[in-house]
KOLMARLUM-933556 format. One line per 4 residues: their letters; for each residue x, y, z of C-alpha. Coordinates in steps of 0.25 Angstrom, whole numbers, plus 5000, padded with zeros to 4 digits. Layout:
N
A> X,Y,Z | ...
! end
This chain:
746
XXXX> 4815,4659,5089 | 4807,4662,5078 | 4794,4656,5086 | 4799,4667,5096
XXXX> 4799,4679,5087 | 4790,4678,5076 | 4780,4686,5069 | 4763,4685,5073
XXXX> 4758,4684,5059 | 4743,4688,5066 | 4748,4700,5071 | 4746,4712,5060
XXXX> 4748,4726,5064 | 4747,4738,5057 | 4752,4752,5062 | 4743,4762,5068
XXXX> 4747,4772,5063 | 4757,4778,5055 | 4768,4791,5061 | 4773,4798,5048
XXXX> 4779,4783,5044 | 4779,4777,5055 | 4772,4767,5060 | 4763,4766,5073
XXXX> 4759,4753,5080 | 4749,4751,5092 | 4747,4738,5094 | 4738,4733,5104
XXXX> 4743,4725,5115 | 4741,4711,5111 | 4750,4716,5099 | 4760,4722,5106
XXXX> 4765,4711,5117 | 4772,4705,5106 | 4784,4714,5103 | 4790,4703,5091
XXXX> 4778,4699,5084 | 4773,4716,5085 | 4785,4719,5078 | 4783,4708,5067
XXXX> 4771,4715,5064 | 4776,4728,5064 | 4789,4726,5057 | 4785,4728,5043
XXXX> 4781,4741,5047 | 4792,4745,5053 | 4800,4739,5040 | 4796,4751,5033
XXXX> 4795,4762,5041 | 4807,4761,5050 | 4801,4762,5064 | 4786,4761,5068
XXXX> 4781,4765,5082 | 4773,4754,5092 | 4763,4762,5102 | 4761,4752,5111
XXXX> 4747,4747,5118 | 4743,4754,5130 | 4742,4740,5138 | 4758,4739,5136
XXXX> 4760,4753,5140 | 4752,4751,5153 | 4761,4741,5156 | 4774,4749,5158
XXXX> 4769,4753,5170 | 4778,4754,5182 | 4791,4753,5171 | 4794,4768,5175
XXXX> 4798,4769,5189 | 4809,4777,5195 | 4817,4765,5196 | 4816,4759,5181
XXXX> 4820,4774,5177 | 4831,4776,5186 | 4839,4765,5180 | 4840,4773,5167
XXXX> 4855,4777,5166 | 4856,4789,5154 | 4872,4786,5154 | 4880,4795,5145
XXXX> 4868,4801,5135 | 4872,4807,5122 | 4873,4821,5119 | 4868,4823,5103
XXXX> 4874,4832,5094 | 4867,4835,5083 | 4875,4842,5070 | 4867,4846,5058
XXXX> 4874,4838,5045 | 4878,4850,5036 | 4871,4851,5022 | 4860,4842,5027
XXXX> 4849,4850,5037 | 4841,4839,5044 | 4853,4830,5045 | 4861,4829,5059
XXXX> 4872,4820,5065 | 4873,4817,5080 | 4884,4816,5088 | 4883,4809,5102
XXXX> 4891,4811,5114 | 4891,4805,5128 | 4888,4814,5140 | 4894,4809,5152
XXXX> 4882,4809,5160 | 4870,4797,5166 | 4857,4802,5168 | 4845,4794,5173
XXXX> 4831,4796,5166 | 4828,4808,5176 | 4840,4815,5177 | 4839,4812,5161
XXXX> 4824,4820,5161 | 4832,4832,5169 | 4838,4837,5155 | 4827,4841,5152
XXXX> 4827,4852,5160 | 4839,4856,5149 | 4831,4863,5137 | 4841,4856,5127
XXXX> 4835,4844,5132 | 4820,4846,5130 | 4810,4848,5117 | 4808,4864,5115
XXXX> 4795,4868,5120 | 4784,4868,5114 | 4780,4878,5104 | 4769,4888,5108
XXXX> 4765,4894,5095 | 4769,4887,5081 | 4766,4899,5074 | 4762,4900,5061
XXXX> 4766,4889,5049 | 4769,4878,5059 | 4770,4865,5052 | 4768,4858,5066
XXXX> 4757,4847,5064 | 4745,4847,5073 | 4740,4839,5085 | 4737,4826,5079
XXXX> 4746,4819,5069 | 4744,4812,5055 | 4748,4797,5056 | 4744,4787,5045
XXXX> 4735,4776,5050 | 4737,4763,5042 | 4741,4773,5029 | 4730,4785,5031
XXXX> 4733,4797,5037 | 4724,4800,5051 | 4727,4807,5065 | 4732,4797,5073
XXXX> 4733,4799,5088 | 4744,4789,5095 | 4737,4780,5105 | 4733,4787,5118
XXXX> 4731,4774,5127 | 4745,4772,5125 | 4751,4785,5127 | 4741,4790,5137
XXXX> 4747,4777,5145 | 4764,4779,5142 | 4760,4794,5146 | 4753,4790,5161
XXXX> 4763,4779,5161 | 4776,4787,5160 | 4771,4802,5168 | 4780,4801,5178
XXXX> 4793,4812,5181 | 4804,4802,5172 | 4794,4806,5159 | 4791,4818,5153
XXXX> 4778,4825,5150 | 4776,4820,5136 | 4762,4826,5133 | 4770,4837,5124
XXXX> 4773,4828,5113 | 4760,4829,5105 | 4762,4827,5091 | 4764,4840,5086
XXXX> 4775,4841,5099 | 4782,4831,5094 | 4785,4838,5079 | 4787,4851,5085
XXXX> 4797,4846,5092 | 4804,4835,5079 | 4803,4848,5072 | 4812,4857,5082
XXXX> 4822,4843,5083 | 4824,4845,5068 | 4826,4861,5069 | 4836,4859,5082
XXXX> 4842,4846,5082 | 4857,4850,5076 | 4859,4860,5087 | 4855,4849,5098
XXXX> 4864,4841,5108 | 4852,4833,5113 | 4854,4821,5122 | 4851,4805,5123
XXXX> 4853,4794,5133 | 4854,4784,5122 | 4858,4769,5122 | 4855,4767,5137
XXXX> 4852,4752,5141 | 4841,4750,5149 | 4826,4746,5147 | 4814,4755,5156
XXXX> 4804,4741,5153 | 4800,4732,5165 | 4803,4718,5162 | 4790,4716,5165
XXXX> 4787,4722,5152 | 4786,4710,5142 | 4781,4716,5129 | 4789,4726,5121
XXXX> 4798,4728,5133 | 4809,4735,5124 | 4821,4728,5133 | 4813,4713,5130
XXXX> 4811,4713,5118 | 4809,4699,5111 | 4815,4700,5098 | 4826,4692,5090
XXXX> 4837,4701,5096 | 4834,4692,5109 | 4842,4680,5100 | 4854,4688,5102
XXXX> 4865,4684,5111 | 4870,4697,5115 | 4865,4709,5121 | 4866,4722,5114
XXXX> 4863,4735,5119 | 4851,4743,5112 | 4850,4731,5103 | 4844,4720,5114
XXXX> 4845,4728,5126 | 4839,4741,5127 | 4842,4754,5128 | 4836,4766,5134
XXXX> 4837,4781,5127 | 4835,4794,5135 | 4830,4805,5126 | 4829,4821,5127
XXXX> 4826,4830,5116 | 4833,4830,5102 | 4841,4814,5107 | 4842,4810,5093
XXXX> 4844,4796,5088 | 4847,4797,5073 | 4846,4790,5062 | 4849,4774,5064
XXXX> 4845,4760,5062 | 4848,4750,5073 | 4858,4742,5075 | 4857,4730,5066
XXXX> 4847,4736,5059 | 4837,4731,5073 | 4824,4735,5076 | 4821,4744,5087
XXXX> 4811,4748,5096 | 4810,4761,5106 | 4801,4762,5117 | 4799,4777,5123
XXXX> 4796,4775,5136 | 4794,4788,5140 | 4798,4803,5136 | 4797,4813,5126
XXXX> 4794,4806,5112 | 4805,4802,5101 | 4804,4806,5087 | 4809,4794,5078
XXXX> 4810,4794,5062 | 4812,4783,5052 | 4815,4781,5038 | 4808,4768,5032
XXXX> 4817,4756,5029 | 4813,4757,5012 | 4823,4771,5014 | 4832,4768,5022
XXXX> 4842,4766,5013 | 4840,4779,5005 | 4841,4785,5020 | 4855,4779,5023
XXXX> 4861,4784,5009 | 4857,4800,5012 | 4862,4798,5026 | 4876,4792,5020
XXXX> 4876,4803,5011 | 4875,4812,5021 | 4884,4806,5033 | 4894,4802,5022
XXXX> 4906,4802,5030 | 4898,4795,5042 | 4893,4784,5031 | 4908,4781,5025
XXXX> 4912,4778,5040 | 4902,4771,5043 | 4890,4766,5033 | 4881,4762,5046
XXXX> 4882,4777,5048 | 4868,4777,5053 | 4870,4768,5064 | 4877,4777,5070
XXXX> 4865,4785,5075 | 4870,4800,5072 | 4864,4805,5060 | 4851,4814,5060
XXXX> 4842,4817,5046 | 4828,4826,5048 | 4814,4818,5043 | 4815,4831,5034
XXXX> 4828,4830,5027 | 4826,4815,5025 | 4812,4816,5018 | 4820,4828,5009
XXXX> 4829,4816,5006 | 4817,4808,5003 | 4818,4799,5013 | 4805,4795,5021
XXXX> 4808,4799,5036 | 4797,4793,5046 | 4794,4801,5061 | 4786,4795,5073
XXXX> 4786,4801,5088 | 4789,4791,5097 | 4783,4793,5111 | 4783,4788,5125
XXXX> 4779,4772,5127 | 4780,4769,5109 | 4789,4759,5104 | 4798,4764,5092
XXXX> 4802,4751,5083 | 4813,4755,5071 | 4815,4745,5061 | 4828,4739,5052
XXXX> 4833,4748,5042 | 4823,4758,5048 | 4832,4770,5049 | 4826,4779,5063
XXXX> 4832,4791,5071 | 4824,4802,5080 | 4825,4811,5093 | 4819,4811,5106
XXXX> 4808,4823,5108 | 4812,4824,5122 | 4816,4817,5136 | 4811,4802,5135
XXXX> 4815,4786,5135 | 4816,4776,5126 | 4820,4763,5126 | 4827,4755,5114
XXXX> 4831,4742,5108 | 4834,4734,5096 | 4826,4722,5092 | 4825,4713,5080
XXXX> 4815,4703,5073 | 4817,4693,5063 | 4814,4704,5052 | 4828,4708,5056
XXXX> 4836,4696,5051 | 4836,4701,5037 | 4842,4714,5041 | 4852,4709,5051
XXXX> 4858,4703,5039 | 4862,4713,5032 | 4863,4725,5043 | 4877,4733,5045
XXXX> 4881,4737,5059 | 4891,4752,5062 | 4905,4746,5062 | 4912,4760,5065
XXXX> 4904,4760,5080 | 4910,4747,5088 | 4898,4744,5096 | 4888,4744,5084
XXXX> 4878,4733,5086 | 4881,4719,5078 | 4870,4709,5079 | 4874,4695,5076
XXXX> 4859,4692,5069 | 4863,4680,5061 | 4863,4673,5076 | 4852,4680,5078
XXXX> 4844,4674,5067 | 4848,4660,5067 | 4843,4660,5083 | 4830,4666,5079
XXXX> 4829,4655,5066 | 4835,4643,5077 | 4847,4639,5067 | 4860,4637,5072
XXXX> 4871,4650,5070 | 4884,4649,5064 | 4892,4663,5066 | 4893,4670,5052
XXXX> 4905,4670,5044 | 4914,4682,5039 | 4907,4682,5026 | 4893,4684,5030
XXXX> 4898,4696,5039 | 4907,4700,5027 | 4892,4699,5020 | 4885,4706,5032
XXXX> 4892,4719,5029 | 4886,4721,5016 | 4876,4732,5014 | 4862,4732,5019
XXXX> 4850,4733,5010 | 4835,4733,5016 | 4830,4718,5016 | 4818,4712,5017
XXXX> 4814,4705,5029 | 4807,4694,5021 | 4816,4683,5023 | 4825,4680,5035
XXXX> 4842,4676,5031 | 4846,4663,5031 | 4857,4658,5040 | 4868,4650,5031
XXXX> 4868,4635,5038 | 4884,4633,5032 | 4894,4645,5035 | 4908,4647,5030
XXXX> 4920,4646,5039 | 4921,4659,5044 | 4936,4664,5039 | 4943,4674,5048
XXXX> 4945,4688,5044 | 4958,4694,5045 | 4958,4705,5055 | 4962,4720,5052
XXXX> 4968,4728,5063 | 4963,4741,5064 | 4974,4751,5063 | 4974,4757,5077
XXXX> 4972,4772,5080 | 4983,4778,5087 | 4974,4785,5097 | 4960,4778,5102
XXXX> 4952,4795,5102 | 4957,4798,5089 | 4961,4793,5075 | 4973,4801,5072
XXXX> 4987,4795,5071 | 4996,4807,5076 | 5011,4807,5072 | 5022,4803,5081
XXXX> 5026,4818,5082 | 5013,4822,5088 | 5012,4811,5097 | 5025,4816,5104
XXXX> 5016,4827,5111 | 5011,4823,5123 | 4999,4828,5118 | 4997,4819,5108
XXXX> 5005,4807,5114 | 4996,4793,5115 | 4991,4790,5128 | 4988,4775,5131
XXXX> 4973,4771,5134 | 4971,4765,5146 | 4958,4757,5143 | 4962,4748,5132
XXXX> 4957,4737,5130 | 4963,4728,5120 | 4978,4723,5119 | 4980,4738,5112
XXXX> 4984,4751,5118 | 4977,4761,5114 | 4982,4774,5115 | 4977,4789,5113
XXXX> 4982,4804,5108 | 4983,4812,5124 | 4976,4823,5115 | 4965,4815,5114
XXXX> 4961,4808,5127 | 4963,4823,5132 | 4950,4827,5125 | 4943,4818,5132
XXXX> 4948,4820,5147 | 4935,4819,5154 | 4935,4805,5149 | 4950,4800,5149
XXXX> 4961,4802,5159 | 4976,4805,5154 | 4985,4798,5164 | 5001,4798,5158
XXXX> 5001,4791,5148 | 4986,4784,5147 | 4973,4787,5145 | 4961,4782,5153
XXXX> 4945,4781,5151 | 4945,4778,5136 | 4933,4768,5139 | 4926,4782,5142
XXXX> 4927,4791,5128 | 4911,4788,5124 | 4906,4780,5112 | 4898,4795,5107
XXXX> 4914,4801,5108 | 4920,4791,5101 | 4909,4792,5091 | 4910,4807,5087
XXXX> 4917,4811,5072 | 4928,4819,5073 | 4927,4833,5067 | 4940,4832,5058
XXXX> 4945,4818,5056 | 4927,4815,5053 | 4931,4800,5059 | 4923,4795,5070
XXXX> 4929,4785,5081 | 4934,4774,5077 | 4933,4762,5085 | 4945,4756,5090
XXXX> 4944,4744,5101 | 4936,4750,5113 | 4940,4764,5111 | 4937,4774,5101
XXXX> 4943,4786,5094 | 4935,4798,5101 | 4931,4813,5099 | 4929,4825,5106
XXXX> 4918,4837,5104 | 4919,4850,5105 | 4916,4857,5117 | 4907,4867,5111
XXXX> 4893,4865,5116 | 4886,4863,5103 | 4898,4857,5096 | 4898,4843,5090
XXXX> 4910,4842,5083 | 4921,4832,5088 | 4935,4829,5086 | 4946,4819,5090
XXXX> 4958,4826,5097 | 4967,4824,5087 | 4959,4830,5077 | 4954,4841,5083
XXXX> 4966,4849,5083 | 4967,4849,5068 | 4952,4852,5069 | 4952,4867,5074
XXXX> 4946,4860,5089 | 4953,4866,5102 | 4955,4857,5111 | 4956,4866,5125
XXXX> 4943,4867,5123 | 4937,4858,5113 | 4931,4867,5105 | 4932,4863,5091
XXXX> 4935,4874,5079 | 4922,4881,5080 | 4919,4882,5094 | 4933,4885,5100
XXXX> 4931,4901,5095 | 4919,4902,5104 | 4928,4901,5116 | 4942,4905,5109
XXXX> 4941,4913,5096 | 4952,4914,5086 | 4961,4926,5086 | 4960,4937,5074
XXXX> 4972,4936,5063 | 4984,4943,5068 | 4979,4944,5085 | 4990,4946,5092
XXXX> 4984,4937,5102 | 4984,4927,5094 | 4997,4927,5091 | 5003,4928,5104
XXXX> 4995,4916,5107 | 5002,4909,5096 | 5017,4915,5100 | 5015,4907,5112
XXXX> 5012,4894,5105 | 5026,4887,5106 | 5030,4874,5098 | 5024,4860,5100
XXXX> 5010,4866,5101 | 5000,4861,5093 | 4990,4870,5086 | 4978,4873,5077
XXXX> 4979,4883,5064 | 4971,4886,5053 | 4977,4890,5037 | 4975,4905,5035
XXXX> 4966,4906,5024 | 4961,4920,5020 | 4947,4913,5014 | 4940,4910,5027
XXXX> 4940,4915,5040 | 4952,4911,5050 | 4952,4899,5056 | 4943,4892,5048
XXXX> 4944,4880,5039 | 4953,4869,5044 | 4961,4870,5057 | 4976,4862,5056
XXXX> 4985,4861,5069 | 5000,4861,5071 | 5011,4857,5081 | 5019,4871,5083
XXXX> 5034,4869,5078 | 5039,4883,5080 | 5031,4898,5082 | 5038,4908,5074
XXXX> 5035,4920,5082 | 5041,4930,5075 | 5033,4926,5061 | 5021,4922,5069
XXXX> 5020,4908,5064 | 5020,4895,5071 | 5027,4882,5062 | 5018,4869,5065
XXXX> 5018,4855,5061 | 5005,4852,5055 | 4996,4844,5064 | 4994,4831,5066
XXXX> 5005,4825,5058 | 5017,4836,5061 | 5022,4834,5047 | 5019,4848,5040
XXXX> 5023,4861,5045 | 5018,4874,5043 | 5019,4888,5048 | 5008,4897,5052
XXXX> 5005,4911,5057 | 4999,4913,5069 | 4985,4918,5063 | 4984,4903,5059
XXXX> 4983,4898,5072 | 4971,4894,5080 | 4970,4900,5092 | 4960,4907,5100
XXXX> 4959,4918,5110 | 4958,4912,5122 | 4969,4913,5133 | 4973,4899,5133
XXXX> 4978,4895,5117 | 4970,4885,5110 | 4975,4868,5113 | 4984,4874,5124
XXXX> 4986,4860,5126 | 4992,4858,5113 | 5002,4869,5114 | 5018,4867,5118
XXXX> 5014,4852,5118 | 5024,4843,5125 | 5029,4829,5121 | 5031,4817,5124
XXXX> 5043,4814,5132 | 5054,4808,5123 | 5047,4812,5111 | 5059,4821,5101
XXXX> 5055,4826,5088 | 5062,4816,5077 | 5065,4826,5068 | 5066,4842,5067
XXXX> 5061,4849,5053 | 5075,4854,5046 | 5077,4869,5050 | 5081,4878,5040
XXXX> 5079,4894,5037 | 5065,4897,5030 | 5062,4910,5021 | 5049,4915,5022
XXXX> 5040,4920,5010 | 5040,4934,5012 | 5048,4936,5025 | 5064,4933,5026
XXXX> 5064,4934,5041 | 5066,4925,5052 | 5069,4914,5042 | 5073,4904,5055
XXXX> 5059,4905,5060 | 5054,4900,5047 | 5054,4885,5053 | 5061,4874,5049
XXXX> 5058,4865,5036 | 5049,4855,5036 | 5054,4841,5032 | 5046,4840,5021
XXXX> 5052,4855,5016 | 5064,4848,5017 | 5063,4835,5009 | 5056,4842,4997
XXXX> 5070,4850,4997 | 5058,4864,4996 | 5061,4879,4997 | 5061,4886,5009
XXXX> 5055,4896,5006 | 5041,4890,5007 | 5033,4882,5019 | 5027,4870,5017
XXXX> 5011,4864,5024 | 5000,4857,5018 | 4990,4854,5026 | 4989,4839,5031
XXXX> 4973,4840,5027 | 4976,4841,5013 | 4990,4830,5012 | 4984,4821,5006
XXXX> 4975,4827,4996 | 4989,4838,4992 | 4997,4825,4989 | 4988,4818,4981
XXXX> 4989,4829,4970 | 4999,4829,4959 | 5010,4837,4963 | 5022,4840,4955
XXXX> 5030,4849,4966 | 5028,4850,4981 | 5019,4861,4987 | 5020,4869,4997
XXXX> 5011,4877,5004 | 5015,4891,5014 | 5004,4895,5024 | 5005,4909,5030
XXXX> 4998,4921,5036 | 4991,4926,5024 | 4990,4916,5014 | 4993,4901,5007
XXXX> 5003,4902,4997 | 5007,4889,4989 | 5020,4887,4982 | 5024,4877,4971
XXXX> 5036,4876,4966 | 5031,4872,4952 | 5019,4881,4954 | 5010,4868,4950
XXXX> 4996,4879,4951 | 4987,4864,4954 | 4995,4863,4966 | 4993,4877,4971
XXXX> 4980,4877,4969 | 4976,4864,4977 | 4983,4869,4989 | 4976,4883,4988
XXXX> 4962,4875,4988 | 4966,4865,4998 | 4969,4876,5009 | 4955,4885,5005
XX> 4948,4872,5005 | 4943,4869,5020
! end
C-alpha cells in the first residue's frame, strides 16, 4: 500500500498567500487531481499553523455542474438539529460554554432556508453609517504573500464560477459578505454570542458530490483510512452540516487526533480559527484551568466540543490565535494537535470528513480518546499500519494499551513506529463491575423511606437490553413525559431520552450523565426561555426548581412571586399543607434578602397550626428533623401551591413505617404553652440521652464537614423565626463559631 499513497517528491508547493496565520493554497489543476500526494505537499504547512485553506482551480469547479439539482438537495434530511445555548464563563469575558439540545423537529434543506424569515436566525443588517472611530478595516485586506505584506484579492475565476454555479433559490445571495462584511459581523458574534440560542444541523450523513466526481470528492477520498475495516460515521463517511447565524462549533481536535477537510458547498461563509501545533499545549493548560471541574472528569475535556475562548482573550493570554473566512466552494483542511473552533456567518452547507496520511502513524500512537462519552471514536491504527506497511498483524497485548494511555506529548513525524515481530501472551484482566445506579435518569440513591411514596417508587424500564433490569424513580421519568409513557408499573421510550439530554451537567449535584449500558442518566432544563440551567429530578427539589412548571429558582418568581414575611396568604396557604407533603424552604437569615442562598426541602411530619410551624424530616435522607416557621417556606402567589404534585403524597400499597419517633412533651424557649405540639423527639435526641429543652438540625450539606472537627460534646443547633441560636453544653466558643459561619456561608 505504500506504492498506493505515497508522496511526489517533484511536487513543490508553496502558499499563495497568507490570512492572519493561515495559509492559502491555489493549485492549478494538474496539481490538484491528486488529493494524497497535494496534501503531502502541503502538510508541513499545515504542521504548524493548524488549518490552511485549498481554493480550488476554476476547471475543478466547473465541473460540479449539474450536482445541485432538486433531486440531489431533496435527499438532505436536517433530523433533530441542535439548539445552542451559550453561557458566558463567569470571571473570564470572552470565554463561553455551549450546551446542546435536540429539537424534535426534520427539515429538509428548503424548509431549513425558511428560518430565516425568523430575525434570530440571520446576520443583523448591515450598518448604514459607522460613525466616527470605527476600527472597521477597509475594502481590501492585508495578507502576507510568501512572508511580505501586499493586498491580496482571492481568485475571481474561481469564485466568479462557485457564484454562477450555485445562483439558484436553495442558495442565498452571498455578494454581502465582502471583507469588511465579513468582520462587521465576527465583531457583533463576539459582542452577542452569550445571550444566543442559535441553531445547527450537525453530524448529518450524507454526501451532495456526484460519483462521477473523482478528485477531492470529500465522500471518496483515498487516504489510509480506506485500509480500515470498519465504517465509522464522520470518520470515513461523510457528514453534512446545516448552518444559520451564530452555529458555533468550538474548540476541538478530531477524533484520533485525524485530519480533516471541509468543503462549503454553498452559503453564507464560516469564520474558522486555529492555534498553531508549537501552542497547543500552553493552550490545553489555560483551558484546564479554566474548566477545572470539566478537566478532573474528564482530561479529554476538549473533545467534547462545548467550550468557547475569544481570538482576543487568548492573544491577552499570550497564545497565538489564527482567523480565515471560509467561503462557498473552498476546502478547509485541520491538522493533528491543531486545535480549531468557529461559527457560521449565516444560512449555508458544508460537508465533513476525517482522513489520515502516513504522517498520522506517529500520533495515532500516542493519541487519547474521551472515555466518559460511550460512542467516542476508537481507531484501531496499529492494523491500520501494518496493512499500509504489508506485514502481517498480531492483536496488541494488554501492556501496550496499558502503554497507550500514558500522556501525549507533540511528536515528530520523522520516523514511522515499528511494529514488535514477538508479542507477549496477552494475560486476562480481571473485570470490575460497576456499581449500578439505582435509577437509569438520575444518580441519586434515595432511602427505603422515600421510596414508599408512590411518587418516588422504582418503575421497571421496558426497553432493556441486557440480562439487567433497569429501573427508574416515577419522579423522574415524569419530567420527561412527552418522551416516556407510564404504564402501572413500567415505563416505555427510554431508547428516545436524546444523547444532548443525557449530556447536560446538572445544576446542583455538577455531574454529568454517566453512562450505563445503553441508557443514561438524563437532565431537564428549565422552561424559561433564555434559561440554560438543568437539573436531574431528584435533585431539583433541593435546588429551589419548581416542578409544575419547570422553572428553576430564578425564573419561577416571574410567574409566581414569593410572598412578603408575615402575608396572611401565605400562611393560609401553608395551613393547608397536611403531612406526607414534600416541600422546599430556605434558613431565615437576617444578612440577605429572603429566600436567597441555598434552598433545602422536607417531608411534612406534622403542621403546628397554632405555632405556625411545620415539623419535617430533612430531604433526601429523612433522617434529621427540623421545625420551621412558615415565613421559611417557599411558596408563591399563585392559586395552585407550588409541586402540588408533591403535596399529601400517597404510598405505596403495603408500605408501613418501621418505626415512630418516641413522643414525648417538649418545652419551648420562651413559650411554656402547647407543650404537646412541640413534636416528638427524634431518635437521635433520644440516644444522646439530651435536654428537652432544645431542638436539634444540621444541615445534611455541611454532615461531613461538622464531624470531621474535634468535638468534645454534641451540638445542637435551634432554628426559629428570628434568628440561629447555638447551644453547647460545655460552651466550647470554636464549636459555636463554626456553625455560625457555616449557616452565613452560602
Amino acid at each position: 500500500m505504500e506504492k498506493i499513497y505515497k508522496a511526489d517528491p517533484n511536487l513543490v508547493v508553496k502558499p499563495a498567500y497568507y490570512s492572519d496565520g493561515v495559509p492559502v493554497f491555489e493549485p492549478t489543476m494538474e496539481e490538484f487531481k491528486d488529493f494524497y500526494k497535494y496534501n503531502k505537499a502541503i502538510n508541513p504547512y499545515g504542521m504548524q499553523s493548524g488549518i490552511v485553506k485549498v481554493v480550488p482551480p476554476p476547471e475543478w469547479t466547473s465541473l460540479l455542474r449539474g450536482t445541485y439539482t432538486e433531486e440531489n438537495l431533496l435527499q438532505i434530511k436536517i433530523r433533530n438539529p441542535i439548539v445552542q445555548n451559550i453561557n458566558v464563563t463567569a470571571g473570564y469575558p470572552g470565554v463561553f460554554s455551549l450546551q446542546n439540545v435536540e429539537r424534535q423537529r426534520s427539515y429538509n434543506i428548503y424548509q431549513w432556508k425558511e428560518l430565516l424569515k425568523k430575525s434570530s436566525q440571520c446576520p443583523p443588517l448591515r450598518r448604514k453609517s459607522r460613525g466616527r472611530g470605527s476600527n472597521l478595516p477597509s475594502s481590501s485586506t492585508n495578507e502576507e504573500i510568501n512572508g511580505v505584506n501586499e493586498t491580496k484579492t482571492d481568485c475571481k475565476s474561481t469564485r466568479t464560477i462557485a457564484d454562477e454555479l450555485l445562483d439558484a433559490d436553495f442558495n442565498i445571495d452571498v455578494s454581502e459578505f465582502t471583507p469588511e462584511r465579513c468582520k462587521e459581523l465576527e465583531s457583533v458574534y463576539w459582542k452577542s454570542v452569550g445571550y444566543s440560542e442559535p441553531m445547527y444541523g450537525a453530524d448529518m450523513l450524507g454526501s451532495l458530490f456526484l460519483k462521477r466526481t473523482t478528485s477531492w470528492n470529500v465522500a471518496h477520498l483515498p487516504n489510509v483510512l480506506d485500509l480500515m475495516e470498519e465504517t465509522i460515521p464522520g470518520v470515513n463517511d461523510a457528514y453534512l452540516y446545516a448552518g444559520l447565524w451564530k452555529a458555533t462549533f468550538s474548540w476541538h481536535l478530531e477524533d484520533q487526533d485525524l485530519y480533516s477537510i471541509n468543503y462549503l458547498h454553498f452559503g453564507a461563509p464560516k469564520q474558522w480559527y486555529s492555534i498553531p501545533q508549537n501552542q497547543h499545549r500552553k493552550f490545553y493548560n489555560l483551558m484546564k484551568d479554566i474548566f477545572n471541574e470539566d478537566y478532573k472528569n474528564c482530561h479529554e475535556f476538549l473533545r467534547h466540543k462545548t467550550f468557547m475562548a475569544s481570538p482576543q482573550f487568548l492573544r491577552k493570554n499570550g497564545i497565538q490565535c489564527n482567523s480565515i473566512v471560509h467561503h462557498q466552494g473552498e476546502f478547509m483542511i485541520t491538522y493533528p494537535y491543531g486545535y480549531h473552533s468557529g461559527f457560521n456567518l449565516g444560512y449555508n452547507l458544508a460537508e465533513s470528513v476525517n482522513f489520515a496520511l502516513d504522517d498520522w502513524f506517529p500520533f495515532a500512537e500516542k493519541t487519547h480518546k474521551c472515555e466518559c462519552i460511550s460512542d467516542s471514536v476508537g481507531i484501531n491504527h496499529k492494523q491500520i499500519y501494518c496493512k499500509f506497511k504489508g506485514i502481517p498483524y498480531v492483536p496488541e497485548s494488554v501492556d501496550e494499551r496499558e502503554e497507550m494511555e500514558k500522556p501525549k506529548e507533540l511528536i515528530k513525524s520523522s520516523s514511522l513506529p515499528s511494529v514488535p515481530s514477538v508479542k507477549k501472551q496477552p494475560r486476562k484482566r480481571e473485570k470490575k463491575d460497576r456499581p449500578k445506579n439505582q435509577c437509569v435518569l438520575c444518580p441519586n440513591s434515595l432511602p427505603e423511606t422515600l421510596l414508599r411514596y408512590k411518587n418516588f417508587e422504582l418503575l421497571v424500564v421496558e426497553d432493556t437490553t441486557g440480562p439487567e433490569t433497569n429501573r427508574v424513580h416515577r419522579i423522574c421519568a415524569e419530567q420527561f413525559s412527552d418522551q416516556l409513557k407510564i404504564l402501572g408499573g413500567k415505563v416505555k421510550g427510554m431508547n428516545t431520552i436524546s444523547k444532548a439530554q443525557r449530556g447536560l451537567k446538572c445544576q446542583v449535584c455538577h455531574l454529568p450523565a454517566k453512562p450505563q449500558d445503553h441508557i443514561m442518566g438524563a437532565c431537564f432544563q428549565c422552561s424559561h426561555a433564555r434559561c440554560t440551567k438543568s437539573f436531574h429530578a431528584t435533585c431539583a427539589i433541593s435546588g429551589g426548581v419548581s416542578l409544575d412548571v419547570a422553572r428553576c429558582k430564578q425564573h419561577r418568581t416571574e410567574t409566581s412571586p414569593y410572598y412578603e414575611k408575615g402575608s396572611p396568604e401565605l400562611h393560609k396557604k401553608v395551613e393547608s399543607i397536611r403531612p406526607d407533603s414534600l416541600v422546599q424552604f430556605t434558613l431565615t437569615n437576617h444578612t440577605r434578602k429572603r429566600h436567597t442562598g441555598d434552598v433545602y426541602a422536607g417531608v411534612v411530619q406534622s403542621n403546628n397550626r397554632k405555632e405556625g410551624t411545620l415539623e419535617l424530616l430533612v430531604y433526601p435522607n429523612l433522617e434529621d428533623r427540623l421545625e420551621l416557621q412558615y415565613d421559611d417556606i417557599l411558596l408563591g402567589k399563585n392559586t395552585v401551591l407550588d409541586n402540588s404534585n408533591l403535596l399529601s403524597m400517597p404510598k405505596k400499597r403495603g408500605s408501613v413505617s418501621k418505626s415512630k419517633p418516641i413522643a414525648r412533651k417538649r418545652m419551648r424557649s420562651s413559650d411554656d404553652t402547647d407543650e404537646l405540639l412541640a413534636g416528638p423527639v427524634s431518635p437521635i435526641e433520644h440516644e444522646m440521652g439530651l435536654s428537652p429543652s432544645f431542638g436539634h438540625y444540621t444541615p445534611p450539606i455541611f454532615n461531613a464537614v461538622y464531624q470531621s472537627l474535634p468535638q468534645k460534646s454534641p451540638q445542637i443547633v435551634f432554628i426559629n423565626q428570628t434568628s440561629q441560636h447555638t447551644h453547647n453544653p460545655l460552651a466550647e466558643h470554636r464549636g459555636l463559631r463554626f456553625v455560625e459561619e457555616t449557616f452565613n456561608d452560602h
